[in-house]
C-alpha positions as CSV (number, residue, x, y, z in Angstrom):
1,X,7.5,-20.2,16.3
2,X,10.2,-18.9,13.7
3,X,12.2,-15.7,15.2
4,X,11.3,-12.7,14.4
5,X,14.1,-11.0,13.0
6,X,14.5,-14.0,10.7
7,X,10.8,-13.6,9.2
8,X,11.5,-9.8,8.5
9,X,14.2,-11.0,6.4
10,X,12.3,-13.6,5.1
11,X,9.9,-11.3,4.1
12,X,11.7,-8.4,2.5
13,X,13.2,-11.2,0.4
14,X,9.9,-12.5,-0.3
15,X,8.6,-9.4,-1.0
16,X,11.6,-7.9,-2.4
17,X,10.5,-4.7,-0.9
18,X,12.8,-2.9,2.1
19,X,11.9,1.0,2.1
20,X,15.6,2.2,3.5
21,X,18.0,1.4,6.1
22,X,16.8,3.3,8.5
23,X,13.5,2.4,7.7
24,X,14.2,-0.8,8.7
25,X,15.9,0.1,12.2
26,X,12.4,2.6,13.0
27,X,10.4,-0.7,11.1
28,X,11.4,-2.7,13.9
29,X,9.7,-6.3,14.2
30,X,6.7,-5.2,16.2
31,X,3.3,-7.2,17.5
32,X,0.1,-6.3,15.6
33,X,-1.8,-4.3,18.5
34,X,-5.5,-5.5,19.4
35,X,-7.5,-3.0,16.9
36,X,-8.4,0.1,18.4
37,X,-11.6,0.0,16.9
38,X,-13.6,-3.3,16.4
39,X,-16.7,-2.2,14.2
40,X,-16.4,-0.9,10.9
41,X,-18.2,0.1,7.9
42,X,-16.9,0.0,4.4
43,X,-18.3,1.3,1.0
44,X,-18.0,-0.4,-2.7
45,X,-19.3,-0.4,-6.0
46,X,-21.0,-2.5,-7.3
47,X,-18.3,-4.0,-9.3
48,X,-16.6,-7.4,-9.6
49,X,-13.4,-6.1,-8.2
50,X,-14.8,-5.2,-4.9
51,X,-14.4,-8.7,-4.4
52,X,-11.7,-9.2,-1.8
53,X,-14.2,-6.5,0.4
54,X,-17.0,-9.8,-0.1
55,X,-14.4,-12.6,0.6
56,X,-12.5,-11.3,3.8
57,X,-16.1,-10.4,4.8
58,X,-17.7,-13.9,4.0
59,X,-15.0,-16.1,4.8
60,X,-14.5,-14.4,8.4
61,X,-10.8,-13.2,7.6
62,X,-12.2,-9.4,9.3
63,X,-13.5,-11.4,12.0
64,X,-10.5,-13.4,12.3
65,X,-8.3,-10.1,13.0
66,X,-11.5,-9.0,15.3
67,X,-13.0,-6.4,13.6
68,X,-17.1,-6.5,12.5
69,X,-17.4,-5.0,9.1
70,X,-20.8,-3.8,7.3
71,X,-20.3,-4.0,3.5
72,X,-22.3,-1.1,2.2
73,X,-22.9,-0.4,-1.6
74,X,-22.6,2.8,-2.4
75,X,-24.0,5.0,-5.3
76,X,-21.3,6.4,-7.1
77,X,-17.5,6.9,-6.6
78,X,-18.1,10.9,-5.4
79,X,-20.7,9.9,-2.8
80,X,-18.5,6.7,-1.7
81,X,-15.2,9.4,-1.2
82,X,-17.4,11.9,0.3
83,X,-18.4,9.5,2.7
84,X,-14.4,8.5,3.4
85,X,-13.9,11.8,4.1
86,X,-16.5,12.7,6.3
87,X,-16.0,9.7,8.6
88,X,-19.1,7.6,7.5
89,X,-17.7,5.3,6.2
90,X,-14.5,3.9,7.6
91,X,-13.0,2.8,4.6
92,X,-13.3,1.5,1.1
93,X,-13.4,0.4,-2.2
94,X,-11.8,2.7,-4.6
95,X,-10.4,3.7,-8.1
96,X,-6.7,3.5,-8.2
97,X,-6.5,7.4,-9.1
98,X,-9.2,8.8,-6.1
99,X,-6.2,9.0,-3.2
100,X,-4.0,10.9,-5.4
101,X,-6.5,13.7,-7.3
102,X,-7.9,14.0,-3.9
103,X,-4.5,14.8,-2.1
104,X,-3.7,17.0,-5.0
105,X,-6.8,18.4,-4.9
106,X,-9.1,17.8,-8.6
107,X,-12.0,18.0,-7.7
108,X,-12.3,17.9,-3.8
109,X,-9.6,18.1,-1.4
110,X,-8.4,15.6,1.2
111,X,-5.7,13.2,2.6
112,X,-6.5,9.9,1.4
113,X,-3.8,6.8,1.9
114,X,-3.9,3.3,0.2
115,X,-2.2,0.5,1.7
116,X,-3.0,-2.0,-0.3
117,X,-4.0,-2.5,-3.9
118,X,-7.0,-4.8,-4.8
119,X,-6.6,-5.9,-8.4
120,X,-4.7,-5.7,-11.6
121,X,-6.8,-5.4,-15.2
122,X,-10.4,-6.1,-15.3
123,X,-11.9,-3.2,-17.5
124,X,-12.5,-3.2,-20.9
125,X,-13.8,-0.4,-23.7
126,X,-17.5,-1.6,-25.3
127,X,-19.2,0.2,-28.5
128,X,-22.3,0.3,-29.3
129,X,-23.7,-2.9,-32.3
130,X,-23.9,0.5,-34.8
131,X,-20.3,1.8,-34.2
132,X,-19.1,-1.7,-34.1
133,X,-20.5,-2.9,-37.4
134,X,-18.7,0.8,-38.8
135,X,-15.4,-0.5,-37.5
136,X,-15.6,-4.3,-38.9
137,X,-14.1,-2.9,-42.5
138,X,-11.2,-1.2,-40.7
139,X,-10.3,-4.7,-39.3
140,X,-7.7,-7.3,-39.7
141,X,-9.1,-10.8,-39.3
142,X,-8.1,-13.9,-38.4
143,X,-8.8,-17.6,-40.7
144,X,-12.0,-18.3,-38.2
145,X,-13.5,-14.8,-39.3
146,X,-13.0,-13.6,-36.1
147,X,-11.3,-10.0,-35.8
148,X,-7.3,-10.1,-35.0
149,X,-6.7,-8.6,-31.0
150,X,-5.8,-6.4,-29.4
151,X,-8.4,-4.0,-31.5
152,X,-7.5,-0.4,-31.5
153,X,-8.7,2.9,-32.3
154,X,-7.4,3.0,-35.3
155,X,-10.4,1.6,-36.6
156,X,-12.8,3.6,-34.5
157,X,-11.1,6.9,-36.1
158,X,-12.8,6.7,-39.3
159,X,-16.1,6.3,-37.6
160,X,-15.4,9.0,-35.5
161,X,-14.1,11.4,-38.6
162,X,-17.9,11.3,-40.3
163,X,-19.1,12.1,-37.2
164,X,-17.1,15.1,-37.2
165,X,-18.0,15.8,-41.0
166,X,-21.6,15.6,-40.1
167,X,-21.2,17.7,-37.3
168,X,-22.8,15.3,-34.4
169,X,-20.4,14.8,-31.4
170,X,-19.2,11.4,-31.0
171,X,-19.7,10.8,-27.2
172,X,-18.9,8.1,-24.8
173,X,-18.8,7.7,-21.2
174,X,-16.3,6.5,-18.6
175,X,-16.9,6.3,-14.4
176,X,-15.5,9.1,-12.9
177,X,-12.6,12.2,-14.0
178,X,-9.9,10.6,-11.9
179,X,-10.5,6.9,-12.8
180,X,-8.6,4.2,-14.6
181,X,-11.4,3.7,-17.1
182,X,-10.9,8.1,-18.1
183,X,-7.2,7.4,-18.3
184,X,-7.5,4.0,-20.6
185,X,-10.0,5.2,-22.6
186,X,-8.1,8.5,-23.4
187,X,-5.0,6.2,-23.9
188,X,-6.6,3.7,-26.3
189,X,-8.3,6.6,-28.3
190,X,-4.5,8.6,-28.1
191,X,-2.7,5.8,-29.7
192,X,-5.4,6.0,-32.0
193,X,-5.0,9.5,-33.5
194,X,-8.1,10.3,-31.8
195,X,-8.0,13.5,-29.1
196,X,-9.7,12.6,-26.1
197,X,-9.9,16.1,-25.0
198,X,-8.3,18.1,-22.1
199,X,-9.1,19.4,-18.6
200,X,-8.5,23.4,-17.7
201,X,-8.8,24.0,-13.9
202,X,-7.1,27.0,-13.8
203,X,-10.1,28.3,-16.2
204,X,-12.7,26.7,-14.7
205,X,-13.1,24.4,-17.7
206,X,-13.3,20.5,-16.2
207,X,-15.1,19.2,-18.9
208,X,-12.5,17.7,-19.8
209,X,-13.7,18.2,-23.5
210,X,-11.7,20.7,-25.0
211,X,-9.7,20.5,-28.5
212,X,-11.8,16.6,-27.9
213,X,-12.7,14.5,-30.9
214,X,-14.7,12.6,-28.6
215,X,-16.8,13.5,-25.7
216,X,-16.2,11.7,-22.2
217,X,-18.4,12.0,-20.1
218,X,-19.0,10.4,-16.3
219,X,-21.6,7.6,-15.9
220,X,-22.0,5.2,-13.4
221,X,-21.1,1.9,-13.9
222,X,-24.0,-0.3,-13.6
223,X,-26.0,2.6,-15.9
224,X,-23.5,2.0,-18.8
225,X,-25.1,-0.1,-20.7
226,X,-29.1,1.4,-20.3
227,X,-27.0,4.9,-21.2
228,X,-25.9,3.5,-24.5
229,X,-28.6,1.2,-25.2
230,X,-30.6,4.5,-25.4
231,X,-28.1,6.1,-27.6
232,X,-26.9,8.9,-25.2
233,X,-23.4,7.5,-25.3
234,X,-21.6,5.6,-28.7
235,X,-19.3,3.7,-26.0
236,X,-17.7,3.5,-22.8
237,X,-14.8,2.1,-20.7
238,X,-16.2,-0.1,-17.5
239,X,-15.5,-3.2,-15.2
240,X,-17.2,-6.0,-14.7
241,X,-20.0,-7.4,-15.2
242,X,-20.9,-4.4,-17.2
243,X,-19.0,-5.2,-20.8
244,X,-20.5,-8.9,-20.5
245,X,-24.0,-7.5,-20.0
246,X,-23.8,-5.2,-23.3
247,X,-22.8,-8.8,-24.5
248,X,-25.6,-10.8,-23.0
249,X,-28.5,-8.1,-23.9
250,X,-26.8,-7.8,-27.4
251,X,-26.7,-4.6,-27.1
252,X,-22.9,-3.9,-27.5
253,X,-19.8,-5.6,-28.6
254,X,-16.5,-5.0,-25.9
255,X,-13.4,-3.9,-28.4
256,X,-10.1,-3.9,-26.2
257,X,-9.8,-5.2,-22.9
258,X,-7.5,-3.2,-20.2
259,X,-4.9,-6.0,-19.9
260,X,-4.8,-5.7,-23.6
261,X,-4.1,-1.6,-23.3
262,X,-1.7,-2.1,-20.7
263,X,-1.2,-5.6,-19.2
264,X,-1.0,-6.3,-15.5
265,X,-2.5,-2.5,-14.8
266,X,-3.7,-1.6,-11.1
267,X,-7.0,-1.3,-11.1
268,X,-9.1,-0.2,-7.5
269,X,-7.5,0.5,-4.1
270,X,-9.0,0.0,-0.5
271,X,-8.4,3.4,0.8
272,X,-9.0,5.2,4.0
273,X,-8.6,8.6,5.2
274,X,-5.1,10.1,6.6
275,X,-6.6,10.5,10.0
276,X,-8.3,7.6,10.5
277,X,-5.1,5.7,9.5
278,X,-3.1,7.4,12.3
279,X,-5.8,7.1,14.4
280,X,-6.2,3.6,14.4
281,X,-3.2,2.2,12.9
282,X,-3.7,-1.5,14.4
283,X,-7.2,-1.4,12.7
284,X,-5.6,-0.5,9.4
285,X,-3.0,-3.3,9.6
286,X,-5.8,-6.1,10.1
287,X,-8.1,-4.8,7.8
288,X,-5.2,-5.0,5.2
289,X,-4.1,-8.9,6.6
290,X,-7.7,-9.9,6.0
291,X,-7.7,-8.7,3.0
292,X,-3.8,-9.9,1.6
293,X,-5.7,-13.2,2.7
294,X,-9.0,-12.6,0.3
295,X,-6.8,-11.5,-2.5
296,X,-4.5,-14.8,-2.4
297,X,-7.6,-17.3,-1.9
298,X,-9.3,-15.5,-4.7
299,X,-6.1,-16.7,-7.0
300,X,-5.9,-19.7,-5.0
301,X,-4.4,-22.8,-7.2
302,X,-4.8,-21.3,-10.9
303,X,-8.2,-19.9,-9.1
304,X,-10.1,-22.4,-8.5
305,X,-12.0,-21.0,-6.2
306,X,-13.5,-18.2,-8.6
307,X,-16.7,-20.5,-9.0
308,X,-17.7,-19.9,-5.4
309,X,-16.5,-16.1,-5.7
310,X,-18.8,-15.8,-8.8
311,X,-21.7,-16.9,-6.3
312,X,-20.9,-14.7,-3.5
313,X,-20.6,-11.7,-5.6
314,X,-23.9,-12.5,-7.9
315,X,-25.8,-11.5,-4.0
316,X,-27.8,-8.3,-4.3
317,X,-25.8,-7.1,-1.4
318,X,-22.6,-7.0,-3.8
319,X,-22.6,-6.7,-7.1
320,X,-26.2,-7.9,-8.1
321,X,-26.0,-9.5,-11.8
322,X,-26.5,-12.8,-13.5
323,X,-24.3,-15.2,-12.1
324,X,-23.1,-16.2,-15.8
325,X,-22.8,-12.8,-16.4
326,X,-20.0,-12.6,-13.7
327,X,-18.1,-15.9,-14.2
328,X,-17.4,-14.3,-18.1
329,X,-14.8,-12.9,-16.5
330,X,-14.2,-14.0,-13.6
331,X,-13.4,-17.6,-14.7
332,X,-10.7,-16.5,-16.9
333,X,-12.7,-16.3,-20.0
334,X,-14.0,-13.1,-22.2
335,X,-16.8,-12.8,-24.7
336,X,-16.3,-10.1,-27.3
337,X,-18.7,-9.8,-30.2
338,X,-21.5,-12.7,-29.4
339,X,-19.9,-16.1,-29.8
340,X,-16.3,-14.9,-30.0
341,X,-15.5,-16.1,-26.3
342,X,-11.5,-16.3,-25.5
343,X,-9.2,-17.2,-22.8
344,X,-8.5,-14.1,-20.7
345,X,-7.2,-16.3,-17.9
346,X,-5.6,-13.2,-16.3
347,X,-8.5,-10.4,-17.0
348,X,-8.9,-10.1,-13.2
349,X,-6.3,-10.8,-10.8
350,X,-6.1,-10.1,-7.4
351,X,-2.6,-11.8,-6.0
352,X,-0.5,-13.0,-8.8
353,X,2.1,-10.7,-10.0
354,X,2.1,-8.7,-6.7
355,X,-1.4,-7.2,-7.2
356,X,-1.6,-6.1,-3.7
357,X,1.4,-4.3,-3.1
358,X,1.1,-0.6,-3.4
359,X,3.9,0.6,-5.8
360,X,5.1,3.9,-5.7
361,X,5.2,3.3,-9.9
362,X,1.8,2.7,-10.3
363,X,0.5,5.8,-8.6
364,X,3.3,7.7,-10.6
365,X,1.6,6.7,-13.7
366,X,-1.7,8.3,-12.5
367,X,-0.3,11.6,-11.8
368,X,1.2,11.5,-15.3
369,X,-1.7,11.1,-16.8
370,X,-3.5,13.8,-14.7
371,X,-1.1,16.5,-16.2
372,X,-0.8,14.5,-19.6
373,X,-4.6,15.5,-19.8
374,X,-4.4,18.8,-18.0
375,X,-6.1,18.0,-14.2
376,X,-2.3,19.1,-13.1
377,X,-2.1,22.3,-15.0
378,X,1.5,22.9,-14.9
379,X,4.4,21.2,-15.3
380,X,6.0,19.3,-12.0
381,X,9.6,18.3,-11.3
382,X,10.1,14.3,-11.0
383,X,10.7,14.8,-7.5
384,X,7.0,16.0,-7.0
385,X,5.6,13.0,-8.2
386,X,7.6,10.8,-5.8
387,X,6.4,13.0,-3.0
388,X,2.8,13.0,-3.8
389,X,3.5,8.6,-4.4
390,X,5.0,8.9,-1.1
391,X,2.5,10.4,0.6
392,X,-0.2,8.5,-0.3
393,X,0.9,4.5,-1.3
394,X,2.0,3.1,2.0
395,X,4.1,0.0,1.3
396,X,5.1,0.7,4.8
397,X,1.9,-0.5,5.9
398,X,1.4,-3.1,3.6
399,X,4.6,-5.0,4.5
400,X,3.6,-5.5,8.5
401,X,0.7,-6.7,7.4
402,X,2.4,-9.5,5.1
403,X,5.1,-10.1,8.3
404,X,2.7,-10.4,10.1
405,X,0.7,-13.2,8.2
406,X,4.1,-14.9,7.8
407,X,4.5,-14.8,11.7
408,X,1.2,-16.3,12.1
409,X,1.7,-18.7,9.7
410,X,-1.3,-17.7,7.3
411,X,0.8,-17.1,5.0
412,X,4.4,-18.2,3.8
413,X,6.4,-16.3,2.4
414,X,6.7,-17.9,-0.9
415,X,3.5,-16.9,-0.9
416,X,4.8,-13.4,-1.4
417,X,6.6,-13.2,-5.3
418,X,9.8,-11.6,-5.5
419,X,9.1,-8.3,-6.2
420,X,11.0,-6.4,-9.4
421,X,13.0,-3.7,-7.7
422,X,13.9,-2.9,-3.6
423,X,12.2,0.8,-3.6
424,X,8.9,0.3,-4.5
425,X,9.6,1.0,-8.6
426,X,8.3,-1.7,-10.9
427,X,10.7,-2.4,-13.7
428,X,10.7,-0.2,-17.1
429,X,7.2,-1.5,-18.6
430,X,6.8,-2.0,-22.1
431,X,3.2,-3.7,-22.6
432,X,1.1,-1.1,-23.5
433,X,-0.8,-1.2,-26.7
434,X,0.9,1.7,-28.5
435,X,4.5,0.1,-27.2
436,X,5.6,3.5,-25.4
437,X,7.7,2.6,-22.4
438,X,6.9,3.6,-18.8
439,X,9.5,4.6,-16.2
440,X,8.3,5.6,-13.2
441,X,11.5,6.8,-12.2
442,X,11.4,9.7,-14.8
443,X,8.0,10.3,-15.4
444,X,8.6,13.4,-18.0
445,X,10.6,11.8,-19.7
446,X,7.5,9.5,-19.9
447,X,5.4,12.2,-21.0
448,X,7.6,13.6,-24.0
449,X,6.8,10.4,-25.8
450,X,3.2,11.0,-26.5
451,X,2.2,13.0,-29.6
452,X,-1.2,13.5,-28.3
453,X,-1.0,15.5,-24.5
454,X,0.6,18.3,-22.1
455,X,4.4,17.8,-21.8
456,X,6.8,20.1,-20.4
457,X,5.5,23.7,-19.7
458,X,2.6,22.9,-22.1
459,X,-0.6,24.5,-20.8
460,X,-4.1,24.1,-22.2
């Protein structure tokens, strides 16, 4: 058995990661309690990043840390938050933005904490075959005929423009107001020229649709590609499988993927409620071991292991689609227009490049977003956004659950990449598609760079 002391070292160098001296002295090397609580119920979408929820599960990493979970699909992101919040379900699943805009209050009103991040990229933005083949012109291509990546709006702005001079709204449809997929999609169409629209809560106005070029509006995942396959929506921004089945029913071609916006992006969360955290705070701990441990088998050895992931996850009781459908993705490959399949090794990860660690810096970047596109209404001091980070990313939590796996031996703690910074920031990051740089140390500073959004006092 290593000492103690010396695997907290070993793991703040591991992970890079050490909140603050004192935090260190109240942090104290301490033993993982038995779990307060031993049965448990968590909620998901019916997505292929739930899939560290499915592994821990089927692989008996809960059971493992003793806890008996019950994987429950759930019909949309409000009804899976409600649930959060009204105790039904003891955790789950969630879009990187729903702990924030719910402690902030858009939309409904709650303390929501996230220990542990589940993915990084795995979205992408799909058009219908119409509004693809009026983009093709506006297209560089490569020698093979095949159109030059990453795509962007720049060629959907046209198509938008005589839609405009025709007077029919351009619409297309994205997962939820506080979700990745709103914020990329308004992103990709920004960089574009193209006004995504803004939100007024102080007016009562959460369309989100005003000054918009293009209507967003919410759909749920798996009814994406029916909605625009009937021709209520022109587009939308999705996970998985849900770009690959416009693909596979030829019904729509998948333009831009999310790594391709802004590489290496958080994607979902696994988050619980404030007061079932301090409740049960040995529960929370084990849930998060089991699933540091799902997340690093997923990526197992350049992820070999995805092939039997792709199986698990192809069950009704998870995600439900065509097993081919699935491994598109999963497998480290992505099919654009029909026959233009590419390596996209990292379109879904869930270990590498510290996926799982809960940086202050990515939740930053959701709040800016929220007041770039008007769900904060006024402007906020830098300071705010760290507090609201604060509050609800918990690298705190997420580091005894990696000492602990290092104590244990689960884990090593190579196992753990060095981490960029030593206070939760990532680095400045410059891969986005419109090559504006993020900061999450000064995030209006941030927001003055856009052309296109609230900055400042700016209200809508």
């Amino acid at each position: 058995m290593q000492n103690k002391s010396a695997i907290r070292r070993a793991v703040i160098v591991a992970t890079g990661f050490a909140l603050s001296a004192s935090c260190l002295v109240s942090n104290a090397w301490a033993e993982v309690g038995e779990p307060e609580i031993d049965e448990l119920k968590f909620g998901f979408i019916k997505l292929t990043d739930m899939a560290p929820l499915a592994v821990a599960y089927e692989k008996g990493f809960f059971e493992d840390e003793g806890l008996y979970v019950t994987l429950e699909a759930q019909a949309n992101w409000k009804v899976l938050l409600d649930r959060v919040i009204d105790g039904e379900l003891d955790g789950a699943h969630m879009l990187a933005g729903q702990p924030l805009g719910a402690t902030i209050g858009i939309g409904t009103q709650a303390e929501i904490i996230t220990a542990f991040s589940m993915d990084l990229n795995g979205n992408a933005i799909t058009v219908s075959n119409d509004t693809w083949e009026e983009m093709k012109p506006h297209l560089e291509m490569q020698a093979d005929g095949w159109p030059v990546h990453p795509i962007k709006a720049d060629a959907l702005k046209p198509v938008v423009t005589r839609y405009q001079d025709q007077g029919k709204p351009f619409n297309m449809g994205m997962v939820f107001p506080v979700s990745t997929h709103n914020y990329e999609l308004r992103y990709w169409l920004a960089a574009g020229g193209i006004h995504p629209g803004y939100y007024a809560p102080i007016a009562g106005d959460n369309s989100g649709q005003i000054s918009a070029d293009v209507l967003l509006s919410v759909t749920p995942p798996p009814q994406m590609p029916a909605t625009m396959e009937a021709g209520t929506i022109k587009g939308y921004c999705v996970g998985e499988p849900w770009n690959q089945q416009a693909v596979f029913k030829n019904i729509g071609v998948p333009v831009v993927t999310d790594y391709e916006i802004w590489k290496n992006n958080p994607e979902k969360v696994f988050g619980v409620s404030k007061a079932w955290a301090d409740k049960y705070p040995n529960t929370h701990i084990r849930v998060v071991k089991a699933l540091i441990r799902a997340a690093a088998w997923l990526d197992e050895n350049d992820n070999t292991n995805r092939e039997e992931a792709v199986k698990m996850l192809a069950k009704s009781d998870y995600v439900g689609a065509d097993a081919d459908v699935i491994a598109n993705s999963m497998t480290g490959t992505f099919e654009y227009e029909k026959g233009d399949k590419r390596e996209v090794p990292d379109f879904n990860v869930f270990f590498r490049y510290n996926a799982t660690f809960p940086y202050y810096s990515d939740a930053i970047w959701y709040l800016t977003q929220m007041r770039r596109w008007g769900q904060i209404p006024e402007e906020q001091a830098d300071d705010w956004y760290m507090d609201i980070a604060k509050k609800v990313y918990r690298p705190d939590i997420y580091q005894k659950a990696a000492e602990a796996l290092v104590e244990e031996g689960v884990l090593k703690t190579n196992d753990f990449p060095t981490f960029e910074s030593e206070d939760g920031f990532k680095d400045p990051q410059t891969h986005f598609i419109d090559d504006v740089v993020y900061d999450g140390r000064k995030p209006n500073d941030y927001l003055q760079q856009f052309s296109i959004g609230l900055k400042g006092a700016d209200k809508v």
